[in-house]
N, C-alpha and C positions, 0 to 999 in steps of 0.2 A: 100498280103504280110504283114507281122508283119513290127513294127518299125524298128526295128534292123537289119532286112534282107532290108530292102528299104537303111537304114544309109550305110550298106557295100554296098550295088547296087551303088550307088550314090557318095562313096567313102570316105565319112566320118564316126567319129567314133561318137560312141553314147552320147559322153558325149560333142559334139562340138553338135549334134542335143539339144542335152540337152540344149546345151548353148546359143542356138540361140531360142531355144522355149521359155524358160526365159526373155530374153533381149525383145523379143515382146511381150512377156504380159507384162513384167513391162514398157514397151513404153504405151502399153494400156490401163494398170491399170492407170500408169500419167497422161495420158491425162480424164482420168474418174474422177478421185476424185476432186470437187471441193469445196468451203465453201462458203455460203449464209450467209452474215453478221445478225444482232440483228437489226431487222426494216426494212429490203429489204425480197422479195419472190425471187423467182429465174423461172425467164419466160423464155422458153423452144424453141428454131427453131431447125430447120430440113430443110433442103433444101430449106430456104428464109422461111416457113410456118411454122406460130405459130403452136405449139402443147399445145391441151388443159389440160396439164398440169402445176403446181403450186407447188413449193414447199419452206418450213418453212427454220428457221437460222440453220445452223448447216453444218455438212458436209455431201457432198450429193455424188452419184454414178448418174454418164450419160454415154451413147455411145458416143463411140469416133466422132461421126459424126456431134455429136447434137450441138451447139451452146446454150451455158447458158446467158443471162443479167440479174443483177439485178437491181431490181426495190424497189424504196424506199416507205416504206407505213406508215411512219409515219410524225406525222404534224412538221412543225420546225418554229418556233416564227422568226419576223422578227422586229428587232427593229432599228426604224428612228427617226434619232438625231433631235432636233428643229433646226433650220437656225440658224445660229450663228448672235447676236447682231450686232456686225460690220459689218456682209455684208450686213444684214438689212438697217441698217444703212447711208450705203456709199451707196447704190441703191437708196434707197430716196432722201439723199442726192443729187445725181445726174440727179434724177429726180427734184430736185424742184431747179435745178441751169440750167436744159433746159428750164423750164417753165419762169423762172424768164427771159433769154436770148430771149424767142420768145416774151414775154412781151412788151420787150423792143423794138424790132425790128418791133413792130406792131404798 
């Protein structure tokens, strides 16, 4: 049976099948198109299992099924302040006012 003879079988008109075939591709189209940031790949599952594919930054097409993460591949600098003077300081400090204490008590 052609479309249009199933659409009256069924009792709708062609332009409500029309409109209902629409609205499920663009559900599926949405959930397909995603964007892999500048420095991440974008690693690929499928039913809990990596799929041994890989793909660059930009925007990408997947099945509605697949599950995308991304993964960062580039290095990031990590910078550690020195200890601040004062709590240097006040630690020693407190260190040598127990020492001085057990000194005395001995």
């Amino acid at each position: 049976m052609p479309a249009p003879a199933v659409a009256a079988a069924a009792g709708m008109s062609t332009a409500k099948v029309a409109a209902w075939v629409f609205a499920a591709a663009s559900v599926a189209l949405g959930t397909s198109v995603h964007r892999i940031q500048e420095g991440h790949v974008g690693v690929y599952y499928r039913g809990g299992a990596l799929l041994p594919r890989l793909t660059e930054a930009g925007y990408r097409l997947k099945s509605p099924i697949t599950r995308v993460e991304e993964v960062q591949i580039t290095m990031q600098k990590v910078r550690q302040q020195p200890p601040q003077k004062q709590a240097l300081r006040a630690t020693v400090t407190a260190a040598t006012a127990r020492a001085q204490r057990k000194m005395m008590h001995t």
